[in-house]
Backbone as JSON Lines, residues from 0, in Angstrom:
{"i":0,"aa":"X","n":[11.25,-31.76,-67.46],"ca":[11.77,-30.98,-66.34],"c":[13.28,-30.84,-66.46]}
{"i":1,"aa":"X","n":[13.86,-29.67,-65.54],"ca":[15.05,-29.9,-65.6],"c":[16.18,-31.14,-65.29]}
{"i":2,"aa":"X","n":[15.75,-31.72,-63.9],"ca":[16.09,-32.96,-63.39],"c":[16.25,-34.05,-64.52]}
{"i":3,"aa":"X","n":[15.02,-34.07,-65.77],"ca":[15.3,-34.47,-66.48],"c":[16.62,-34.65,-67.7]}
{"i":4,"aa":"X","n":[16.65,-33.34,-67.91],"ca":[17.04,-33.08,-68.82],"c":[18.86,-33.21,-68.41]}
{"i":5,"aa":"X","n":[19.43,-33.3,-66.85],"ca":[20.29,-33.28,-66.63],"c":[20.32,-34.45,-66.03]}
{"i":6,"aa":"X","n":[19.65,-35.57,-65.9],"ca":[19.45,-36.9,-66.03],"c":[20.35,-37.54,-67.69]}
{"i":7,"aa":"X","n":[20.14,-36.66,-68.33],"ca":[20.7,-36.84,-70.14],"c":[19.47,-37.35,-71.01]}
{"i":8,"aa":"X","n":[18.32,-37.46,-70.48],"ca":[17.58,-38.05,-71.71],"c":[17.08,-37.02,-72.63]}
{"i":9,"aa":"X","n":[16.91,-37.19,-73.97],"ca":[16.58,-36.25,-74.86],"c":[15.34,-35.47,-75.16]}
{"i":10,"aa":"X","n":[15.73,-34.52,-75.18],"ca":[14.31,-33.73,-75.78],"c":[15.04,-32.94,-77.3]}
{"i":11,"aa":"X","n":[14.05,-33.26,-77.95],"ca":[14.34,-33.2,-79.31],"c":[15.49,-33.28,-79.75]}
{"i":12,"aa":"X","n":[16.39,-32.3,-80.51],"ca":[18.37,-32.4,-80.43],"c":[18.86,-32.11,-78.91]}
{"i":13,"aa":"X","n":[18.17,-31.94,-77.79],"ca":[18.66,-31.17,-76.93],"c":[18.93,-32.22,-76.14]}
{"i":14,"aa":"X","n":[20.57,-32.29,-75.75],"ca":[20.73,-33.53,-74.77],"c":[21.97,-32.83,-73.6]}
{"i":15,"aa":"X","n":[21.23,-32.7,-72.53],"ca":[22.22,-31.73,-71.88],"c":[22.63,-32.82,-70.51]}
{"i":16,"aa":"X","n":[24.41,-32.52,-70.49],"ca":[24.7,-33.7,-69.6],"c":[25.59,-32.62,-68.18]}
{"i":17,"aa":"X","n":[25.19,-33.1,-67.52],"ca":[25.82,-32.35,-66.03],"c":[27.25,-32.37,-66.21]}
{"i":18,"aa":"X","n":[28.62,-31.96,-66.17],"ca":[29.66,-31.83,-65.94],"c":[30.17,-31.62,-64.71]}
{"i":19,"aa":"X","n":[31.36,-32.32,-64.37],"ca":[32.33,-31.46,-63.1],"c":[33.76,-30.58,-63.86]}
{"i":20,"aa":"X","n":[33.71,-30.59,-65.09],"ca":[34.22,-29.96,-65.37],"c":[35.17,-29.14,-65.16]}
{"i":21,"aa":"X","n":[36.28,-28.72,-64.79],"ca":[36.54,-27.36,-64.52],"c":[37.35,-26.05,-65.36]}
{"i":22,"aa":"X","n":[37.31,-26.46,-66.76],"ca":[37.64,-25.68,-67.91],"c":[37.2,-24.76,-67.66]}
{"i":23,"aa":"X","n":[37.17,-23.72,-67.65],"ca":[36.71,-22.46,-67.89],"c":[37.24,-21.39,-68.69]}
{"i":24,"aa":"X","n":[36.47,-21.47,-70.41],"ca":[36.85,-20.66,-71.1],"c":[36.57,-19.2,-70.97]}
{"i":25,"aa":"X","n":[37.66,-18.13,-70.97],"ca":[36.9,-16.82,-71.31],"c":[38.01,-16.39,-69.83]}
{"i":26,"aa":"X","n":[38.17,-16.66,-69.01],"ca":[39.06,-15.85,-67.86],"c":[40.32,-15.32,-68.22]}
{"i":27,"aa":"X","n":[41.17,-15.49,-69.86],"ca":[41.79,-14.9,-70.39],"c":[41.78,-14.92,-71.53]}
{"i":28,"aa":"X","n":[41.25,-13.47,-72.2],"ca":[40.36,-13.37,-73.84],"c":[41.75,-13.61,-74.26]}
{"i":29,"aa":"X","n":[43.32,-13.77,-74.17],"ca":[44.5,-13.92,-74.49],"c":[44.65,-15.23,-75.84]}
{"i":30,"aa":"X","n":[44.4,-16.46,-75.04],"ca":[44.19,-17.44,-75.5],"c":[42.81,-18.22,-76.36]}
{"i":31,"aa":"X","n":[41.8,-17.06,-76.76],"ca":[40.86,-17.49,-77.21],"c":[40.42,-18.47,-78.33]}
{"i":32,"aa":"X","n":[41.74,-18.11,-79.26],"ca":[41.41,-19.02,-80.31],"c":[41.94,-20.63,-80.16]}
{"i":33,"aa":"X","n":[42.74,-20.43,-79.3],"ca":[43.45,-22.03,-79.25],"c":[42.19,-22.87,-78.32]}
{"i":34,"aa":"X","n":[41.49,-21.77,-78.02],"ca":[40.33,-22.72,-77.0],"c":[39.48,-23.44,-77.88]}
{"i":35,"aa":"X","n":[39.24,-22.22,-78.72],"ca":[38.21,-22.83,-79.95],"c":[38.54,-23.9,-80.58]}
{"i":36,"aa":"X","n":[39.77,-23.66,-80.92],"ca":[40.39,-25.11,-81.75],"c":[40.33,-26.23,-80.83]}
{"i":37,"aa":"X","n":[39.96,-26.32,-79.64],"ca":[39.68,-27.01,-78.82],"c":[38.3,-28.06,-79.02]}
{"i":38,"aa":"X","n":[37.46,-27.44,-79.77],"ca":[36.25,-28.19,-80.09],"c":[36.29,-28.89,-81.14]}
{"i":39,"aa":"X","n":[37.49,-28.33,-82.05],"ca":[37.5,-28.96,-83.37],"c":[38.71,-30.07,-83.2]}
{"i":40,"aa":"X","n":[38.79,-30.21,-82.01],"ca":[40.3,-31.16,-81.85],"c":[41.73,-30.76,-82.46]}
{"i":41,"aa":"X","n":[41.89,-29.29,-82.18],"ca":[43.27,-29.4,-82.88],"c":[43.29,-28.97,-84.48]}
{"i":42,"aa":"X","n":[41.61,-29.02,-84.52],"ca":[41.83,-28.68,-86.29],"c":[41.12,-27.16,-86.49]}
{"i":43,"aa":"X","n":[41.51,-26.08,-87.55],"ca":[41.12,-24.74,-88.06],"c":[39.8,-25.19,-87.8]}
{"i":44,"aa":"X","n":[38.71,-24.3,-87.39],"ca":[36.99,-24.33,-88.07],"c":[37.09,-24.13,-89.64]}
{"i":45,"aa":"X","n":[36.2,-24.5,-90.1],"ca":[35.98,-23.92,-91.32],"c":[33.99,-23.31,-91.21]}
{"i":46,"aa":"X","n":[34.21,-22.73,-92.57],"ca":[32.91,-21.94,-92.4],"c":[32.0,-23.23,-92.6]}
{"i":47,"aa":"X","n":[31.77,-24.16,-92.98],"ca":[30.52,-25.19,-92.84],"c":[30.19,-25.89,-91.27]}
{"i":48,"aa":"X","n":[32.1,-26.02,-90.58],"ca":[32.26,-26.29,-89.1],"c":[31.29,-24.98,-88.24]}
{"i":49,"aa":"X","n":[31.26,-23.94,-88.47],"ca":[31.11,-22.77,-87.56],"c":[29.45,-22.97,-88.05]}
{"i":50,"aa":"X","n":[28.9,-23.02,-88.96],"ca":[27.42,-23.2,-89.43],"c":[26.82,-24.18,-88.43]}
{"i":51,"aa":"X","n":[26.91,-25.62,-88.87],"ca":[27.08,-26.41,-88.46],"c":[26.79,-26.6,-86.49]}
{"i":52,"aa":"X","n":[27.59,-25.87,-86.48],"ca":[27.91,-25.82,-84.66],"c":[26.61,-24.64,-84.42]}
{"i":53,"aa":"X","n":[26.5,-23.75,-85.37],"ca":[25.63,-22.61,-84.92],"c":[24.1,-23.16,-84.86]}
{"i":54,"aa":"X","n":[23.77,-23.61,-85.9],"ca":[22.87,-24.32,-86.35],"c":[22.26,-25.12,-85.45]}
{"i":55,"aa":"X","n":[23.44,-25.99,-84.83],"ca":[23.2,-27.24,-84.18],"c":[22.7,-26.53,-82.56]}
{"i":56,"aa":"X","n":[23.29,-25.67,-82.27],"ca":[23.08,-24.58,-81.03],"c":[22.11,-23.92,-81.18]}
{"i":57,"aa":"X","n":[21.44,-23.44,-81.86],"ca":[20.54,-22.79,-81.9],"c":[19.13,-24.01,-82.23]}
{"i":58,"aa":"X","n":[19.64,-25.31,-82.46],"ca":[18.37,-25.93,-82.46],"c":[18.44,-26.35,-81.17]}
{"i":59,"aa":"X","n":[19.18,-27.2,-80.64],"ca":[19.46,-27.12,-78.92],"c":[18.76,-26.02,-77.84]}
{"i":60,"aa":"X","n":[19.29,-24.99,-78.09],"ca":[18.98,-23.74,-77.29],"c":[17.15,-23.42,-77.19]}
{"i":61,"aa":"X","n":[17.17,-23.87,-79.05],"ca":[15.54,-23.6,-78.95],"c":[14.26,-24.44,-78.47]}
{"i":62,"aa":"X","n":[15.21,-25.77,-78.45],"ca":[14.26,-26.78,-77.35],"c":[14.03,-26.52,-76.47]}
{"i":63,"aa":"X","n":[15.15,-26.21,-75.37],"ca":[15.24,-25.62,-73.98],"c":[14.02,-24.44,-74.17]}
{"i":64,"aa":"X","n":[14.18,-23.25,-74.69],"ca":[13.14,-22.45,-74.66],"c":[11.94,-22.74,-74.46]}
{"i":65,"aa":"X","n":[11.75,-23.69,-75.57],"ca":[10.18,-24.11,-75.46],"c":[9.75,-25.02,-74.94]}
{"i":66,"aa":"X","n":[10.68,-25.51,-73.71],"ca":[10.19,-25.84,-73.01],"c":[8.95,-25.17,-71.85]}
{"i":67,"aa":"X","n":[8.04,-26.17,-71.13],"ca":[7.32,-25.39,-70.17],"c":[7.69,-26.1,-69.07]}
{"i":68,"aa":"X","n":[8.43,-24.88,-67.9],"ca":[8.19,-23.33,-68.36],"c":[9.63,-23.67,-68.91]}
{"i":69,"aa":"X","n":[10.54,-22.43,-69.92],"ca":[11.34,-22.86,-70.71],"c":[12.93,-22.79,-70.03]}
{"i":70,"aa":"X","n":[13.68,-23.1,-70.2],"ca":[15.02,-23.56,-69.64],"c":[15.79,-22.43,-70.35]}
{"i":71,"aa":"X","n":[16.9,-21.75,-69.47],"ca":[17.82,-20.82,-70.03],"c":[18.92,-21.28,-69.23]}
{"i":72,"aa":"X","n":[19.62,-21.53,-70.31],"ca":[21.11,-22.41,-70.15],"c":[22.03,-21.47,-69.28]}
{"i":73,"aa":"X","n":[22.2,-20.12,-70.0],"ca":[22.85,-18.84,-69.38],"c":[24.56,-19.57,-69.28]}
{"i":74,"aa":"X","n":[25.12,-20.41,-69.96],"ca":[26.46,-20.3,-69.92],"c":[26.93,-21.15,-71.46]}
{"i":75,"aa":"X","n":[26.38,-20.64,-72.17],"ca":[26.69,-21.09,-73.43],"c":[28.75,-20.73,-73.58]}
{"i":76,"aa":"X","n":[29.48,-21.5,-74.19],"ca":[30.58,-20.98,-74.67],"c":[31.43,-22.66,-74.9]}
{"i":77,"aa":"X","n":[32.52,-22.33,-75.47],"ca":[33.47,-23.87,-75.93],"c":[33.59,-24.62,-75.21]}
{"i":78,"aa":"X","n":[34.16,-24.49,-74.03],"ca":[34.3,-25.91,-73.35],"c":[32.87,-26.57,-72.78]}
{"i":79,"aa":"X","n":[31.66,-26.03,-73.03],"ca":[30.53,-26.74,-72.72],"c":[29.74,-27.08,-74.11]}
{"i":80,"aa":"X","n":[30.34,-27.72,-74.99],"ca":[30.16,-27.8,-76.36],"c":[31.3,-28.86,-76.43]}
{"i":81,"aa":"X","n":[30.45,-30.09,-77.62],"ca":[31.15,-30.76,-77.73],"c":[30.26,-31.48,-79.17]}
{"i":82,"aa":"X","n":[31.51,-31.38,-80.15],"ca":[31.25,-31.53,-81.61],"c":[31.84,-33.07,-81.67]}
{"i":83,"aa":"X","n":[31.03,-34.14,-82.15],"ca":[31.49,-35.27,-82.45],"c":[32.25,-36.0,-83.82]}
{"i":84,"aa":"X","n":[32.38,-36.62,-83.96],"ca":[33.36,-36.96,-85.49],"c":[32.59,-36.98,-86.68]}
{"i":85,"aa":"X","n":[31.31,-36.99,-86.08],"ca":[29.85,-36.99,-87.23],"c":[28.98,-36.29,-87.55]}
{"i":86,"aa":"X","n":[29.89,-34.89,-86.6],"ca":[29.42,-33.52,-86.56],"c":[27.8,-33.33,-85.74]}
{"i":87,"aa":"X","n":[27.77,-34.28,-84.84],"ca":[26.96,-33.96,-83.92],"c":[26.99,-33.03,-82.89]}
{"i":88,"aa":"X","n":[26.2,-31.72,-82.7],"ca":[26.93,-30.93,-81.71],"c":[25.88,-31.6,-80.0]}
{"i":89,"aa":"X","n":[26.81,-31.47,-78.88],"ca":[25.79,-31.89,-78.02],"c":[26.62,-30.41,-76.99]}
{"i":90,"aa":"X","n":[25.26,-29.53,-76.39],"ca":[25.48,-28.38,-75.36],"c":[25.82,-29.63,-73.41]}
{"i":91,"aa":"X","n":[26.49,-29.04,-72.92],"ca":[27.19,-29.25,-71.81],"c":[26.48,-28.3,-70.79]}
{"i":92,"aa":"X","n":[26.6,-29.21,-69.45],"ca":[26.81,-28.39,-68.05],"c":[25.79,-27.18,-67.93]}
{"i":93,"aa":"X","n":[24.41,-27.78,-67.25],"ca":[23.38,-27.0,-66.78],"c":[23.81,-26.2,-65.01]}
{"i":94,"aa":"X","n":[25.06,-26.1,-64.63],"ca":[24.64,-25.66,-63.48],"c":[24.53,-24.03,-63.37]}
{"i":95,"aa":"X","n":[24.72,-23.23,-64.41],"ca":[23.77,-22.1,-64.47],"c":[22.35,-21.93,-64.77]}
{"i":96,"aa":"X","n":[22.47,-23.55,-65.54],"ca":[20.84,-23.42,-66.13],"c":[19.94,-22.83,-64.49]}
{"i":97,"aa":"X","n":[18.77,-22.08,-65.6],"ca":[17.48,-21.84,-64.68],"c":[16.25,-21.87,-65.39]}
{"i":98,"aa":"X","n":[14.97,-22.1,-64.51],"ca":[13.56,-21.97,-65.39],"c":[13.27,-20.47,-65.8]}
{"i":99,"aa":"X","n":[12.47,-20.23,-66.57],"ca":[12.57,-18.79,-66.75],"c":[11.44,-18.34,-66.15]}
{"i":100,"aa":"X","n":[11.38,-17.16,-65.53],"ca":[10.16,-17.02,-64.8],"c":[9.94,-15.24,-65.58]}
{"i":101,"aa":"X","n":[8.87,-15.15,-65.97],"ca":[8.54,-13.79,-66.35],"c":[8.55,-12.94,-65.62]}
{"i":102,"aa":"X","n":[7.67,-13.05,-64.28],"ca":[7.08,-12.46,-63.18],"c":[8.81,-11.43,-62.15]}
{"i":103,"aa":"X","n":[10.04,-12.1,-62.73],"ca":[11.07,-11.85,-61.66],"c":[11.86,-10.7,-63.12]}
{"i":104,"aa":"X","n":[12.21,-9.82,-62.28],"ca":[12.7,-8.88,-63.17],"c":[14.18,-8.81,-62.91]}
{"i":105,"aa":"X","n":[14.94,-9.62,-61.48],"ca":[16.35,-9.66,-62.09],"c":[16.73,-11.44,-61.3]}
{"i":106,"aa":"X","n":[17.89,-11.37,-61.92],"ca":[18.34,-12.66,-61.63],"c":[18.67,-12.43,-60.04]}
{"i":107,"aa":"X","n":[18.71,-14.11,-59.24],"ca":[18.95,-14.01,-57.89],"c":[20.32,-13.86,-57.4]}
{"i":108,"aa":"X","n":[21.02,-14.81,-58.33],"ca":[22.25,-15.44,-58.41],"c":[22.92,-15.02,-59.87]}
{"i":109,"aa":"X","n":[24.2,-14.63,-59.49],"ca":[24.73,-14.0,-60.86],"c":[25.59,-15.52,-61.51]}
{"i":110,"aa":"X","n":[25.39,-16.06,-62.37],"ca":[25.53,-17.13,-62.89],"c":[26.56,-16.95,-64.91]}
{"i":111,"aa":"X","n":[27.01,-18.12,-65.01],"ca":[27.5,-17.75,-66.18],"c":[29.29,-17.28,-66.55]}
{"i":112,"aa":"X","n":[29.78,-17.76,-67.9],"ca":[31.13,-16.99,-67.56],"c":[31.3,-15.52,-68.38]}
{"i":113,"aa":"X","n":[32.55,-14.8,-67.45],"ca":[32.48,-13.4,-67.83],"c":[31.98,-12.47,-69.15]}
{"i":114,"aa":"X","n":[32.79,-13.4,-70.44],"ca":[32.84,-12.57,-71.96],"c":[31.5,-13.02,-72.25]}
{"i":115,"aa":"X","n":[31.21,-14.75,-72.05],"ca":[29.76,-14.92,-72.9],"c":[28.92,-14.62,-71.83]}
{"i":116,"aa":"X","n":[28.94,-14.0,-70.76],"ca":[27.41,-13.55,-70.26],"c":[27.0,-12.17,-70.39]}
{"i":117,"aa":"X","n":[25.61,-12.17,-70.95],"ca":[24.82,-10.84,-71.12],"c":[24.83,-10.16,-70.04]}
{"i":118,"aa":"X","n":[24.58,-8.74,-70.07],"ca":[24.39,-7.4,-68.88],"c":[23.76,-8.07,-68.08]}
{"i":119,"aa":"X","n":[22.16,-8.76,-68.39],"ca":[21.32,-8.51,-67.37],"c":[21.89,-10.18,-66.4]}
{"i":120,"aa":"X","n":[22.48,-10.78,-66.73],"ca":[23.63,-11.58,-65.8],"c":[24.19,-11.33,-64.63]}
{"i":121,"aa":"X","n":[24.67,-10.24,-65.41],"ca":[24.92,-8.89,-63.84],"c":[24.18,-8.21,-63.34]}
{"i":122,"aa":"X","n":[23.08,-8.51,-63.05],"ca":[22.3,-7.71,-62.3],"c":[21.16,-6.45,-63.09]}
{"i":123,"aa":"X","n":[22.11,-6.59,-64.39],"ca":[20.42,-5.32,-65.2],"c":[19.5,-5.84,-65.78]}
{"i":124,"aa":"X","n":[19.01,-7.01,-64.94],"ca":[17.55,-7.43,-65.54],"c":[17.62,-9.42,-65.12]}
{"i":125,"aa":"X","n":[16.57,-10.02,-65.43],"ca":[16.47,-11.23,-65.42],"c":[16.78,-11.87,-66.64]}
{"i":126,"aa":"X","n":[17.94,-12.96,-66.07],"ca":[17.87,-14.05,-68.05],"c":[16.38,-14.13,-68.44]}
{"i":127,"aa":"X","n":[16.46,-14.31,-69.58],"ca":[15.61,-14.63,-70.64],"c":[16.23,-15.27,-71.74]}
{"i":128,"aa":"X","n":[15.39,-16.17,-72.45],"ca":[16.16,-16.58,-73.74],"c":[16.71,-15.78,-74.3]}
{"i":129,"aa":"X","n":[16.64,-14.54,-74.5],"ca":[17.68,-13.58,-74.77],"c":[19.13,-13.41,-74.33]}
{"i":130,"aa":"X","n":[19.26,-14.02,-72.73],"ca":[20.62,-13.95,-72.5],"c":[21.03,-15.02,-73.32]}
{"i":131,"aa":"X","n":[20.51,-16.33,-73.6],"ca":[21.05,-17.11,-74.5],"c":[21.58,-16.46,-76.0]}
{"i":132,"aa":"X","n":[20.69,-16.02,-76.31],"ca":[20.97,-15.33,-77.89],"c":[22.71,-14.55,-77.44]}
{"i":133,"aa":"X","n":[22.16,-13.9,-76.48],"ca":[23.51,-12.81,-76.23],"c":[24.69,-13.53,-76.74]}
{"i":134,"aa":"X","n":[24.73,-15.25,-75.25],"ca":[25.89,-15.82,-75.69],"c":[26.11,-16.77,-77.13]}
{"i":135,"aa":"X","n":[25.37,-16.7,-77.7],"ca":[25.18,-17.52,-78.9],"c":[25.97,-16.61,-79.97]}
{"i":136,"aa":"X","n":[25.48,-15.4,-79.76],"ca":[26.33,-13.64,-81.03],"c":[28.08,-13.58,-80.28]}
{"i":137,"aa":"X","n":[28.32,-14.38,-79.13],"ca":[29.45,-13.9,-78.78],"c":[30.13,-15.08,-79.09]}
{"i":138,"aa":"X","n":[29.83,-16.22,-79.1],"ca":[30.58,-17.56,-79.54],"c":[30.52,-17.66,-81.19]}
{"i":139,"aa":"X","n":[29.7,-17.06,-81.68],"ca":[29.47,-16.91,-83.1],"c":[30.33,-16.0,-83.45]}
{"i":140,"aa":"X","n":[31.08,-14.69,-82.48],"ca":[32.53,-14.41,-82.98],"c":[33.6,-14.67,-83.04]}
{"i":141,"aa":"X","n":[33.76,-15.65,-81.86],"ca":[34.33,-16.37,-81.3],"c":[34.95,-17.45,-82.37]}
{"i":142,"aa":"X","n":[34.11,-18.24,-83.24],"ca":[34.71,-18.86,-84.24],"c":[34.94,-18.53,-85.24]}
{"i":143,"aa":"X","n":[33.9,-17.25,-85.29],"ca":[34.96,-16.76,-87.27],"c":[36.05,-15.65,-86.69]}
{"i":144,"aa":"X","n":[36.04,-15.57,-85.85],"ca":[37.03,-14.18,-85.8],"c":[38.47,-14.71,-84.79]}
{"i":145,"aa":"X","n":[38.19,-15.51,-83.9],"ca":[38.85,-16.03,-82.51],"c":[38.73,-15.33,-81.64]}
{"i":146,"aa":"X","n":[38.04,-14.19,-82.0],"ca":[38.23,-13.06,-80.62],"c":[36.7,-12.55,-80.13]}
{"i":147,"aa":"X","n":[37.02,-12.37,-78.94],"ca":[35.43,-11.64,-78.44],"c":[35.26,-10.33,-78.95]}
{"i":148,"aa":"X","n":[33.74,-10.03,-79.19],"ca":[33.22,-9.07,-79.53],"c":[33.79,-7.82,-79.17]}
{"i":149,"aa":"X","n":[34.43,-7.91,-77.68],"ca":[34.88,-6.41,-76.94],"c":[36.34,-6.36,-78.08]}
{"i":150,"aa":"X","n":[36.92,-7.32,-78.79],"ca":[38.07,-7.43,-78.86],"c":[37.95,-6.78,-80.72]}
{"i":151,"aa":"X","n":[36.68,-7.08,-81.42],"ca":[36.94,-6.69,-82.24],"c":[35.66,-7.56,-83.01]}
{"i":152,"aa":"X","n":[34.36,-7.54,-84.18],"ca":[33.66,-8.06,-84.17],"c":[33.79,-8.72,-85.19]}
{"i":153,"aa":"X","n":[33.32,-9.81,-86.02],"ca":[33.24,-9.98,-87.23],"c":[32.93,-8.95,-88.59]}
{"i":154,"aa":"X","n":[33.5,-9.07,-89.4],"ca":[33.19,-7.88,-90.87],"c":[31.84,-8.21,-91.73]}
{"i":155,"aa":"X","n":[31.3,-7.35,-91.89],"ca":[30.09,-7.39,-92.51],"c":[28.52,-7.75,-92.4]}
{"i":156,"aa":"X","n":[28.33,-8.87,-92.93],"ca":[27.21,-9.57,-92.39],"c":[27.13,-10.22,-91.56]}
{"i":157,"aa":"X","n":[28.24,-10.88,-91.06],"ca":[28.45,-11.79,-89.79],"c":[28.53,-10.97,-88.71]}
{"i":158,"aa":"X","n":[28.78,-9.88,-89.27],"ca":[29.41,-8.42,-87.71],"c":[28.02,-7.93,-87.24]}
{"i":159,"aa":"X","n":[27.51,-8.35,-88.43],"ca":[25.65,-7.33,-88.28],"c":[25.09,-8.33,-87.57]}
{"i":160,"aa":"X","n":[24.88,-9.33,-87.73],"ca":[24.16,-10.47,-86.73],"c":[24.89,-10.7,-85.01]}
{"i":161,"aa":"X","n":[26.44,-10.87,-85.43],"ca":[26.59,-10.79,-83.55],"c":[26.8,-9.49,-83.09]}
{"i":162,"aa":"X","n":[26.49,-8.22,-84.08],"ca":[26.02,-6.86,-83.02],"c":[24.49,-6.8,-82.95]}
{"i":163,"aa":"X","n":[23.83,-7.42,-83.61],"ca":[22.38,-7.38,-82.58],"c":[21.78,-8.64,-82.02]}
{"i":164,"aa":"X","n":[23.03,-9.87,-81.96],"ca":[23.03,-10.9,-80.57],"c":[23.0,-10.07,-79.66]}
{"i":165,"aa":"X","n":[23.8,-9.25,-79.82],"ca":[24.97,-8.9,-78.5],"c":[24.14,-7.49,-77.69]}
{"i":166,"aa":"X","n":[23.36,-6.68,-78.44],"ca":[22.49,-5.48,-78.17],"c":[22.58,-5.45,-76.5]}
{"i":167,"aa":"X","n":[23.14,-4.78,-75.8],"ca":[22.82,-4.17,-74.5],"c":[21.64,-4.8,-73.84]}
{"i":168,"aa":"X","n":[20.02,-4.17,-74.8],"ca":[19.07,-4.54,-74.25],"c":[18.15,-5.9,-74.8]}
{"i":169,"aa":"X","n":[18.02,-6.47,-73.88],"ca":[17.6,-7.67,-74.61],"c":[16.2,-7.36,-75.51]}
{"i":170,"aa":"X","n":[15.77,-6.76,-76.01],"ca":[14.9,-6.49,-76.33],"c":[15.16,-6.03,-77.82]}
{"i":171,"aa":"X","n":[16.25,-5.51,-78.09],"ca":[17.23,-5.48,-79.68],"c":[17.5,-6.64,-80.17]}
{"i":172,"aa":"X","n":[17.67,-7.66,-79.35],"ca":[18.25,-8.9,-79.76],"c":[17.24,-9.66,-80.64]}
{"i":173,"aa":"X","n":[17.88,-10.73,-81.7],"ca":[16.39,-11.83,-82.2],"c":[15.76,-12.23,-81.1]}
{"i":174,"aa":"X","n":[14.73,-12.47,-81.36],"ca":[13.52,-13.06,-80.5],"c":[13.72,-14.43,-80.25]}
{"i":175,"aa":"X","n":[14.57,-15.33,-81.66],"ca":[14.15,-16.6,-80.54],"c":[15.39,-17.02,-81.56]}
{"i":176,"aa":"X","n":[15.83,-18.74,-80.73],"ca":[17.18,-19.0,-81.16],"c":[16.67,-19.46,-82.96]}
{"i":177,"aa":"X","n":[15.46,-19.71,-83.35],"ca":[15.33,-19.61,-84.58],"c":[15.39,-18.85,-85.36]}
{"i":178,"aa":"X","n":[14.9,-17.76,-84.96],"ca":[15.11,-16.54,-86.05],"c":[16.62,-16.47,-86.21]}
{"i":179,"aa":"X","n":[17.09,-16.75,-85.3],"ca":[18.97,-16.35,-84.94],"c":[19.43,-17.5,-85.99]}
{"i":180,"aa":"X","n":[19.26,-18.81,-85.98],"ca":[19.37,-19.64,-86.69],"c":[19.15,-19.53,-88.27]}
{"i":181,"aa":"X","n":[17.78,-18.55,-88.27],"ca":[18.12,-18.48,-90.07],"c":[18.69,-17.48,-90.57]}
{"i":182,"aa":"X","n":[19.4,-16.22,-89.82],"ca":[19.73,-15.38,-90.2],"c":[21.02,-15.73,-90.41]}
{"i":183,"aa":"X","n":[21.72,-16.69,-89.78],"ca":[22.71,-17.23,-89.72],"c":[22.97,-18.39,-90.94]}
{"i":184,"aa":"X","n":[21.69,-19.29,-91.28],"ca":[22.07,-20.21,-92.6],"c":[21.48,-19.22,-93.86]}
{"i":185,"aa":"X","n":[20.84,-17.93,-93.37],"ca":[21.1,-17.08,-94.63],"c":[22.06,-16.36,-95.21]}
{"i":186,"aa":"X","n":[22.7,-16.05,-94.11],"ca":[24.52,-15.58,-94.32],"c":[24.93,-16.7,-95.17]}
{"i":187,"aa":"X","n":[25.42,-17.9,-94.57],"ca":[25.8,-18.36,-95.2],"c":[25.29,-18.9,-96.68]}
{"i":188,"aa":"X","n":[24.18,-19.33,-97.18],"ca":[23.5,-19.04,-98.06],"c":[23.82,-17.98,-99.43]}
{"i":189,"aa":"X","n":[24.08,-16.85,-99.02],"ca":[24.28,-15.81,-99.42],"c":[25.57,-15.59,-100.11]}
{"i":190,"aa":"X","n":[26.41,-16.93,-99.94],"ca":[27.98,-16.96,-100.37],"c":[28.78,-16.33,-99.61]}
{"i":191,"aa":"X","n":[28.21,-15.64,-98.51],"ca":[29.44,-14.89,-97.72],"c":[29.33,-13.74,-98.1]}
């Protein structure tokens, strides 16, 4: 259950801990990259760091999914991310989380922060693990590029994967944070 899961005990990699937090990345795309360097403590990402973190998020993300019924985080982004010295990634701060309900076609409560939340966030439709994917293609520019998607996207193959994270309709987007996950250790794979 959720209670659980914000209790901290684990389900599979997925260990999600309540925050009071009050960081809030993304209220000025100005400073984006120094936020990022924020996860790495002060240090550049490198491309095995940005894998790594993606990887580790997208196995996270995909527990939550499959859960029953499945959990949508809906505020994926840096300061609710936290990379350890042993390169453990652990996801942060469920209080956007919600259960996903099929049956509801828009969200009740507009939840989430501005750059990493999907359209239907705002009102054109209900989260779905898809809004996750959304924010997963926008933090995934976020570290190779420093900048949000509106700002300018990644080049090439990396640009092709967070423009169909990012697709308008959730329904363009990968289907699940796995598929997103190997398209992502196939990039890299691929030498770049």
């Amino acid at each position: 259950t959720l209670e659980e899961l914000i209790a901290g005990r684990e389900t599979d990699r997925a260990i999600i801990i309540e925050t009071d937090t009050e960081t809030d990345i993304g209220r000025s795309s100005g400073r984006t990259a120094d936020r990022v360097k924020g996860i790495f403590t002060g240090r550049e990402p490198t491309d095995c760091h940005v894998r790594d973190i993606m990887c580790g998020l997208c196995d996270i993300v995909g527990a939550l999914h499959r859960r029953k019924p499945p959990i949508i985080h809906r505020d994926i982004k840096p300061s609710n991310i936290i990379l350890t010295e042993d390169g453990r990634v652990f996801l942060l701060d469920v209080d956007a989380a919600k259960m996903y309900s099929p049956d509801k076609n828009r969200d009740t409560v507009l939840m989430g922060t501005r750059e990493f939340a999907a359209p239907e966030q705002y009102g054109f439709g209900s989260s779905s693990a898809k809004t996750d994917i959304y924010a997963l293609g926008v933090l995934f520019n976020v570290l190779l590029t420093g900048h949000f998607p509106v700002e300018g996207t990644a080049r090439g193959r990396a640009g092709e994967i967070v423009s169909r994270c990012i697709k308008l309709d959730p329904g363009d987007r990968y289907g699940s944070a796995a598929e997103l996950k190997a398209k992502i250790q196939e990039f890299y794979q691929s030498g770049i």
